[in-house]
C-alpha positions as CSV (number, residue, x, y, z in Angstrom):
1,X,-68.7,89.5,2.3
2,X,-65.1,89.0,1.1
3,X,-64.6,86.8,-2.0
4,X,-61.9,84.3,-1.8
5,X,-59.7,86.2,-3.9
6,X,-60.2,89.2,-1.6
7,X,-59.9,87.7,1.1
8,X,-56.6,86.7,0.6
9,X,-55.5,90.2,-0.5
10,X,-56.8,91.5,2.6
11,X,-55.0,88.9,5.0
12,X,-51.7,89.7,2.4
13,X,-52.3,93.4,3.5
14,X,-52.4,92.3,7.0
15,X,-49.2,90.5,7.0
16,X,-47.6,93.3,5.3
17,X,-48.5,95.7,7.7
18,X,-47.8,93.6,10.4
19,X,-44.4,92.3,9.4
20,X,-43.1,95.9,8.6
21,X,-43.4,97.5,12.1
22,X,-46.7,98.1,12.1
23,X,-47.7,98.2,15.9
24,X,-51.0,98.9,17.3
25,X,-51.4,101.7,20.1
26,X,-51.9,99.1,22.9
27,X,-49.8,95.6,22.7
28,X,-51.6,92.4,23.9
29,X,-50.0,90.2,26.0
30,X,-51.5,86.6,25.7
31,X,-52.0,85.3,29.6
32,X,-51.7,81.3,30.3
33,X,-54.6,79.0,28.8
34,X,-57.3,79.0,31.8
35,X,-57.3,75.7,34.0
36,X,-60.7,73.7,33.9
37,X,-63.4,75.3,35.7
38,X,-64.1,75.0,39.4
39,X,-67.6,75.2,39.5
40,X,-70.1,73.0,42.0
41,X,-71.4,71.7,38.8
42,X,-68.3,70.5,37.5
43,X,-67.0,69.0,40.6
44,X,-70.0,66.7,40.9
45,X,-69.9,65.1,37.2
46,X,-66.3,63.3,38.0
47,X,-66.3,59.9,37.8
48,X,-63.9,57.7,40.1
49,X,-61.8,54.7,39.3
50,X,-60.2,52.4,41.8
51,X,-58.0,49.6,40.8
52,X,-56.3,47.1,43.1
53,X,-52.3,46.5,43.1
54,X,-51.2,44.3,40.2
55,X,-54.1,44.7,38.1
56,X,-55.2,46.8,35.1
57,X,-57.3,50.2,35.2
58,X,-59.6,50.5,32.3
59,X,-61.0,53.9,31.9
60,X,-63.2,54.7,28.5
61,X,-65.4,56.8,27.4
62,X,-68.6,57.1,25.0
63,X,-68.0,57.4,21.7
64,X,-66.5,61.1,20.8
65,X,-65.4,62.0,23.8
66,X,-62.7,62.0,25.3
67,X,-60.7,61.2,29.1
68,X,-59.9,63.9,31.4
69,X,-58.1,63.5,34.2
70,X,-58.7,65.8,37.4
71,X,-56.2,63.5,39.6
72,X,-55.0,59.9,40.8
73,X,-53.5,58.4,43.9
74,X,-51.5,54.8,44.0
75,X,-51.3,53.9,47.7
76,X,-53.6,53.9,50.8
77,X,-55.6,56.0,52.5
78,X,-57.9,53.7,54.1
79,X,-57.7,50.1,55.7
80,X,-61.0,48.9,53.7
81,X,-60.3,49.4,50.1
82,X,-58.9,46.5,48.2
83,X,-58.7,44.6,51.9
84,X,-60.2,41.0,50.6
85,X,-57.7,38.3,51.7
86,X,-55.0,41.1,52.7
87,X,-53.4,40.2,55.8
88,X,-53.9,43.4,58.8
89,X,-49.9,44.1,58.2
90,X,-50.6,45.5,54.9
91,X,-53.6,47.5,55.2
92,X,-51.8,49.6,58.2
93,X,-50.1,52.7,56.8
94,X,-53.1,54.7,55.4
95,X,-51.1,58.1,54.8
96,X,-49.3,56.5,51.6
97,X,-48.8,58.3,48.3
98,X,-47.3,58.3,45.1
99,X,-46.3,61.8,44.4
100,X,-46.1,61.5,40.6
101,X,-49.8,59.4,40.3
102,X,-51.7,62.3,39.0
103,X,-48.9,63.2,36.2
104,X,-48.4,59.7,35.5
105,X,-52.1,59.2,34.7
106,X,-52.0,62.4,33.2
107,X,-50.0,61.9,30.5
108,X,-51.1,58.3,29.9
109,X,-54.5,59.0,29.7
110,X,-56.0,62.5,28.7
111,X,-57.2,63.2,25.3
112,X,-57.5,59.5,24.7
113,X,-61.0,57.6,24.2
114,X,-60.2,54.8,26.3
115,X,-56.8,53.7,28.2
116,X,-54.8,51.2,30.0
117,X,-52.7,52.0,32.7
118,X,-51.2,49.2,35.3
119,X,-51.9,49.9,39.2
120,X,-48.0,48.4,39.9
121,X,-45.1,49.8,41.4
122,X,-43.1,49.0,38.0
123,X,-45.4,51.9,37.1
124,X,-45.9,54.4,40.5
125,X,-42.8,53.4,42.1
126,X,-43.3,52.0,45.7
127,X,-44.2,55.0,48.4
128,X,-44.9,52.6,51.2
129,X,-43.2,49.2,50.9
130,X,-45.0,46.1,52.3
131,X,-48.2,47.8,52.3
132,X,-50.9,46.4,49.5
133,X,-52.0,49.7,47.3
134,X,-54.5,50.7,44.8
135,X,-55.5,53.2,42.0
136,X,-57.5,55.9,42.3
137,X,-58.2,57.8,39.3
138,X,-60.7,60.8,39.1
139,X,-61.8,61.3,35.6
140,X,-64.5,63.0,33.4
141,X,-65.5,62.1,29.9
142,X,-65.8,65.0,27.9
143,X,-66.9,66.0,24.4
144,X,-64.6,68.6,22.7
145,X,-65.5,70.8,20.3
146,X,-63.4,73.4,18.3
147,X,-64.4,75.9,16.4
148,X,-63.1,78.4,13.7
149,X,-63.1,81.9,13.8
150,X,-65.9,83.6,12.9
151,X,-67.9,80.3,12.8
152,X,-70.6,79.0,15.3
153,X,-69.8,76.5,17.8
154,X,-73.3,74.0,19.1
155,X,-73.0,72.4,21.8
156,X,-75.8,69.4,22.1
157,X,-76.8,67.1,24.4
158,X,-79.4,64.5,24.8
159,X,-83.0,64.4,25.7
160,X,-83.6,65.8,29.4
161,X,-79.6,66.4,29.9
162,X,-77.8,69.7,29.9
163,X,-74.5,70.9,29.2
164,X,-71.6,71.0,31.7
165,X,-68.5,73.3,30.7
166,X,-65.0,72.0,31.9
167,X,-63.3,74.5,30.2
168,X,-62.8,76.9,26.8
169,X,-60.0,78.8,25.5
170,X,-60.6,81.3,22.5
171,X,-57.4,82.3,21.0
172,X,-54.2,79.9,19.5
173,X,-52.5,77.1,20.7
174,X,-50.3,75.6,17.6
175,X,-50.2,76.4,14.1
176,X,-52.2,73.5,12.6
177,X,-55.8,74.4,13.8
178,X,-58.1,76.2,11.6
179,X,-55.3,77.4,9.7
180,X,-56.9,76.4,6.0
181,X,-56.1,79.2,3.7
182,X,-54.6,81.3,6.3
183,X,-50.9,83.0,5.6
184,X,-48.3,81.8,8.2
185,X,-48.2,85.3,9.9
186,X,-51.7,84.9,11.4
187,X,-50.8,81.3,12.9
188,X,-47.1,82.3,14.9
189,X,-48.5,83.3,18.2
190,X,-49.6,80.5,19.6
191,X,-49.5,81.3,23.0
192,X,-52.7,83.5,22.7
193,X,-55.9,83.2,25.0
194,X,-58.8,85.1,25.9
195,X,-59.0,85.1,29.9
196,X,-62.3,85.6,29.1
197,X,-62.9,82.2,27.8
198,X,-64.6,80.1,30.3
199,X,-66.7,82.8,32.2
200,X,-68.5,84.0,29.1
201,X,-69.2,80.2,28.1
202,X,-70.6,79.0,31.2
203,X,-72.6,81.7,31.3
204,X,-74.1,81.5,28.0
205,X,-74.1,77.6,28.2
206,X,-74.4,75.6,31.6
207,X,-77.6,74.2,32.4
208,X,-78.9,74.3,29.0
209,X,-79.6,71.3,26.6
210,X,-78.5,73.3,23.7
211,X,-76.3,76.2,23.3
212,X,-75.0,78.0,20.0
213,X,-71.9,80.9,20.7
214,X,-70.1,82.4,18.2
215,X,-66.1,82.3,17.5
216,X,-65.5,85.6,17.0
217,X,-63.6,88.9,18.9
218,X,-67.2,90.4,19.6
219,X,-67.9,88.2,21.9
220,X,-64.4,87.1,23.8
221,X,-62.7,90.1,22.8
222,X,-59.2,89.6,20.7
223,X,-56.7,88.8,22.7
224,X,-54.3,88.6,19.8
225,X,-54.3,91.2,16.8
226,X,-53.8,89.5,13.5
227,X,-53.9,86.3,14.6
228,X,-56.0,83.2,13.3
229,X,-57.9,82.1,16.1
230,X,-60.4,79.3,17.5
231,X,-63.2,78.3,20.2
232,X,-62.5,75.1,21.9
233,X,-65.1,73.9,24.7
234,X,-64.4,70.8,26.5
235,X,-68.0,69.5,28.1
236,X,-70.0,67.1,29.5
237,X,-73.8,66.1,29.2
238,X,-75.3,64.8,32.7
239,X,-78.6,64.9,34.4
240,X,-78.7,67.6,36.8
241,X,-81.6,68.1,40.0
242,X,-82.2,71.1,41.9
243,X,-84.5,70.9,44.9
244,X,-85.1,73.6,47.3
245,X,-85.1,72.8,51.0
246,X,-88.3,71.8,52.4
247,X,-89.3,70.0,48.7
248,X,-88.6,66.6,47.7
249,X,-85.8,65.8,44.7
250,X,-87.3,62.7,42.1
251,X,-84.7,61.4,40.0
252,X,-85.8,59.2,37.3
253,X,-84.1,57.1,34.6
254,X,-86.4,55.9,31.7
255,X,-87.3,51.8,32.1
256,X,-84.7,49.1,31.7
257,X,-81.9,52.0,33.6
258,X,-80.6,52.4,37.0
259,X,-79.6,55.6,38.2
260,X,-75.9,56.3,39.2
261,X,-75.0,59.3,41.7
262,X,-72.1,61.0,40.5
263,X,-72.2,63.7,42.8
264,X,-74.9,65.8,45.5
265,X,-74.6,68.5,47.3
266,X,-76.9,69.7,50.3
267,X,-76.2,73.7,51.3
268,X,-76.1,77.3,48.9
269,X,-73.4,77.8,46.5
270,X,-74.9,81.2,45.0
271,X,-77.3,84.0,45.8
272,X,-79.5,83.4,43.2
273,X,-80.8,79.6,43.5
274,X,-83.9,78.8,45.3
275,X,-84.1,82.2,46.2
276,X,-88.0,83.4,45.5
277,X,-89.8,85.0,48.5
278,X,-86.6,84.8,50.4
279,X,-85.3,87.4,53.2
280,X,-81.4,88.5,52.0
281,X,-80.5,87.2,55.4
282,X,-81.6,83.7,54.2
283,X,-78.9,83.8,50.9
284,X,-75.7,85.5,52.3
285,X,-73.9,82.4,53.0
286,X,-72.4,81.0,49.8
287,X,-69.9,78.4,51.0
288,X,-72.2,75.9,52.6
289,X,-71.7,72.2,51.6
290,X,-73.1,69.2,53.5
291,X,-69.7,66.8,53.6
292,X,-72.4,63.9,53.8
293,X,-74.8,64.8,50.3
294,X,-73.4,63.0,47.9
295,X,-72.8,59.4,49.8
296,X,-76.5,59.9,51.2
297,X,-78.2,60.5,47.8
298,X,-75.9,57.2,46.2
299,X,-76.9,55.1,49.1
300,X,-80.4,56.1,49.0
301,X,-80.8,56.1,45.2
302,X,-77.9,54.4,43.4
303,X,-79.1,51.2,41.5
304,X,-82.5,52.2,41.5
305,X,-85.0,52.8,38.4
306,X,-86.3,56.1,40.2
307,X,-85.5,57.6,43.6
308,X,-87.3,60.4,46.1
309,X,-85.2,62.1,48.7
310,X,-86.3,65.1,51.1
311,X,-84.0,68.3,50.5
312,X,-84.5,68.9,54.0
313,X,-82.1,69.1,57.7
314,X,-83.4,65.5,58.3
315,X,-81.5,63.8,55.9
316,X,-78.4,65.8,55.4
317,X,-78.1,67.4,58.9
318,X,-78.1,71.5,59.0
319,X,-74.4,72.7,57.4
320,X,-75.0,76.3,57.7
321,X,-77.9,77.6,60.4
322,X,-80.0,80.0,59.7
323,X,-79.5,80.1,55.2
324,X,-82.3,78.7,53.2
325,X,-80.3,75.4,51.3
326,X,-81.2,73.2,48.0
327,X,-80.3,70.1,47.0
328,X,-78.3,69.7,43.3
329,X,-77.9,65.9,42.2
330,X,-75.8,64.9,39.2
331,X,-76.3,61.5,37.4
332,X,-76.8,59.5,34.8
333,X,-79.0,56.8,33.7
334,X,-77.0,53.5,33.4
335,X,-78.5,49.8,32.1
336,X,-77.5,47.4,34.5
337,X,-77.3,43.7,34.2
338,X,-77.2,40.7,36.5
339,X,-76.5,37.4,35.0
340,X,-76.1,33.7,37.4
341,X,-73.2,31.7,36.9
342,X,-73.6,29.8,34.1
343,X,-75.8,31.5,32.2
344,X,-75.3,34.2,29.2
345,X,-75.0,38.0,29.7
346,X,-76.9,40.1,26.8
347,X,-76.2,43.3,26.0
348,X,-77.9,45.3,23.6
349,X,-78.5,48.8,22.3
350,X,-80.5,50.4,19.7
351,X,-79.9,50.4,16.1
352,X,-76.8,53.0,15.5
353,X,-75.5,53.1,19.8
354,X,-72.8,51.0,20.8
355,X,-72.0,49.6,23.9
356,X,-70.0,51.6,26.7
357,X,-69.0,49.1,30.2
358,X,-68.6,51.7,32.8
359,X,-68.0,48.4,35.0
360,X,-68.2,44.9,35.8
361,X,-68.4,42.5,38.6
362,X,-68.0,38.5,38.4
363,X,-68.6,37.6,42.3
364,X,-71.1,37.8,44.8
365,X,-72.0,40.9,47.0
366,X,-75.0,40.0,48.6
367,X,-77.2,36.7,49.8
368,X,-80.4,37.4,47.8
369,X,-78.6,37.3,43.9
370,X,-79.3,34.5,41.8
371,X,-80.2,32.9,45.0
372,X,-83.0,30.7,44.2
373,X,-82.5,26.9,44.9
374,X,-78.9,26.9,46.2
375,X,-77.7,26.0,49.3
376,X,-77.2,28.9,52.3
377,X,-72.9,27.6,52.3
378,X,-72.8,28.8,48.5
379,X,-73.8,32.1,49.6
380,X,-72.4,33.2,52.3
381,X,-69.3,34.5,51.3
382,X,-70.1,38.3,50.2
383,X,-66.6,40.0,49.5
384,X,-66.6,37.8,46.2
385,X,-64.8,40.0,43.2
386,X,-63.3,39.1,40.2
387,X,-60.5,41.9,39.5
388,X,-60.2,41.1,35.7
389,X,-64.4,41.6,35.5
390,X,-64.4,44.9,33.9
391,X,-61.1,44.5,31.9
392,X,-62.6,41.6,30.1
393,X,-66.4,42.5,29.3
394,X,-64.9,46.1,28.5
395,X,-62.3,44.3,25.6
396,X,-65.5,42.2,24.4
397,X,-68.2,44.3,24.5
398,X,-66.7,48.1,24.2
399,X,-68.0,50.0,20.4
400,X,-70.4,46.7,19.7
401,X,-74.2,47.3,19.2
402,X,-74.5,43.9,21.1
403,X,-72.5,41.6,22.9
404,X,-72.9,38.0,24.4
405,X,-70.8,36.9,27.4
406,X,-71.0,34.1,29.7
407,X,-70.7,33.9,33.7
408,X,-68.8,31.7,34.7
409,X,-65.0,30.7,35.6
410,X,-63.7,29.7,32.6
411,X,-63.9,33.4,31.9
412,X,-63.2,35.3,34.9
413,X,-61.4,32.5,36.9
414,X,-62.9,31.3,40.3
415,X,-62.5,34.5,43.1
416,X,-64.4,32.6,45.4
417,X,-64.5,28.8,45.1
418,X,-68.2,27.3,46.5
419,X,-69.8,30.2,46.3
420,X,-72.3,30.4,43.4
421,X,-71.5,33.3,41.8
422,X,-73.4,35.6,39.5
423,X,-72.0,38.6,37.0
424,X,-73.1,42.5,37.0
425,X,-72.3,44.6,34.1
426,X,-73.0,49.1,34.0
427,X,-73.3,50.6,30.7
428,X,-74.6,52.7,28.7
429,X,-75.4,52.7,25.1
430,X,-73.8,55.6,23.2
């Protein structure tokens, strides 16, 4: 081991060397920093936003990580989304588009813990004038870690989750970063990145709980000769079920939490999956996908303490004859609350979590909620919403270890007046 004092006579050296022609025999040329993977696994732990015209989209994370944005669309692409009390001239044109919603978002939004961003054409501009619009946002929340140079980087997640990479760059980005100590020559390129990156991550780390890799050029290689560099990882943590055809998938959340599906697929996406005892000519297809998995597993499950559903032809019809298919499922395990008008919501976490609203509803949505004793006119109306609902428990409640909030008009105004109303809060405690 280097002392201090050595250490800084070496790097010296270095600089010397470097700065007086010193070349080595091959030159490295530092490729563009590697988009966020691609994977299946990735694809299914999105989350998705939508947001009506004229109101607010509140997206937020848990605490340490932070938003990523994948993309966004203000306008239409359907005549049922954000349709209550619309008249049938604006809900016509469904091939409308913002062009700039994804960068808008984009630059709004990413690296932040929570943001704010208006669904408005003051905002978007208008791409289809006289047609009502809405927000789509498709986001992950994401831990990021970086990680010196010759240090290890540990990755973590909770009890019965496993890791998710979005993406990892070794190499330098700016001169700020891990550059304690070291002499300006070894932080100027900072346009250095190991294309390596995300490949030798993910497969050291996806599907694991834990994972330890080391920031160093044994491992990624250096893709920039005396240069400073450093390991960043951008992941997620989520519940993950693999179930091969034939063989039923149980997903289970732990008591007091309802499961939410973020994402299934029903078909093969590698050789290697469910795979024991199985002819080749059963495992060649690799780009088999059943366009129906993931909003039969959310029907089927979604809102639910536990859920069983058969991996099987039966339930998500037969995408590719003739391959042996599995089922992957990714969620997690949210509290959810329901609360009749007039009454007190309560949320609460442990000692040392805080409170995370991943959504809100002050309305009514079905005939048998907080039904008990009222009158069949105060529930019939079942396209009841509040669009302020999440907004407003979210500015309450978000980063407190408990939170009190009442149902009822004087909070949320009156979406639907006569109808008895009742209020549903999704969180998690973080």
């Amino acid at each position: 081991m280097l002392s201090g004092l050595s250490r800084m006579f070496f790097l010296g050296v270095t600089c010397l060397l470097m700065s007086s022609g010193y070349t080595r025999a091959e030159t490295t040329v530092s490729p563009q920093r590697k988009p966020p993977c691609d994977s299946q696994i990735c694809r299914l732990s999105h989350v998705q936003s939508v947001t009506c015209e004229g109101f607010q989209a509140n997206l937020q994370c848990g605490e340490g990580q932070v938003l990523v944005i994948h993309g966004a669309n203000y306008g239409r692409r359907d005549k049922t989304t954000c349709s209550a009390g619309r008249p049938a001239s604006q809900l016509q044109v469904v091939q409308c588009s913002s062009q700039t919603s994804t960068n808008v978002v984009a630059e709004s939004c990413n690296g932040k813990n929570s943001c704010t961003i208006s669904a408005s054409n003051s905002v978007f501009g208008d791409p289809c004038v006289g047609t009502y619009k809405y927000l789509e946002v498709d986001y992950t929340c994401q831990f990021q870690t970086v990680t010196c140079e010759e240090s290890e980087a540990n990755l973590q997640c909770g009890k019965g989750q496993i890791l998710v990479i979005h993406r990892a760059d070794y190499g330098r980005h700016d001169q700020t970063t891990c550059s304690n100590l070291q002499p300006h020559c070894r932080l100027r390129d900072v346009q250095c990145s190991s294309p390596e990156s995300i490949e030798v991550i993910a497969a050291s780390c996806n599907g694991k709980n834990s994972c330890n890799i080391s920031a160093s050029n044994s491992v990624f290689g250096n893709p920039c000769f005396g240069t400073s560099k450093y390991l960043e990882v951008d992941y997620t943590c989520q519940f993950q079920s693999v179930t091969c055809e034939g063989s039923q998938a149980n997903l289970q959340c732990e008591k007091g939490q309802v499961l939410v599906i973020h994402g299934a697929d029903y078909g093969r996406h590698d050789k290697t999956t469910c795979s024991a005892g199985r002819p080749a000519s059963q495992l060649q297809v690799v780009q088999c996908s059943s366009q129906t998995s993931t909003s039969v597993v959310a029907e089927s499950c979604n809102g639910k303490n536990s859920c069983t559903i058969s991996a099987s032809n039966s339930v998500f019809g037969d995408p590719c004859f003739g391959t042996y298919k599995y089922l992957e499922v990714v969620y997690t395990c949210q509290f959810q609350s329901a609360t009749c008008e007039g009454s007190q919501a309560n949320l609460q976490c442990e000692k040392g979590q805080v409170l995370v609203i991943h959504g809100a509803n002050y309305g009514r949505r079905d005939k048998t909620t907080c039904s008990d004793g009222r009158p069949a006119s105060q529930l019939q109306v079942v396209q009841c919403s509040s669009q302020t609902s999440t907004k407003v428990v979210a500015e309450r409640c978000n980063g407190k270890n408990s939170c009190t909030i009442s149902a009822s008009n004087s909070v949320f105004g009156d979406p639907c007046v006569g109808t008895y109303k009742y209020l549903e809060v999704d969180y998690t405690c973080q």
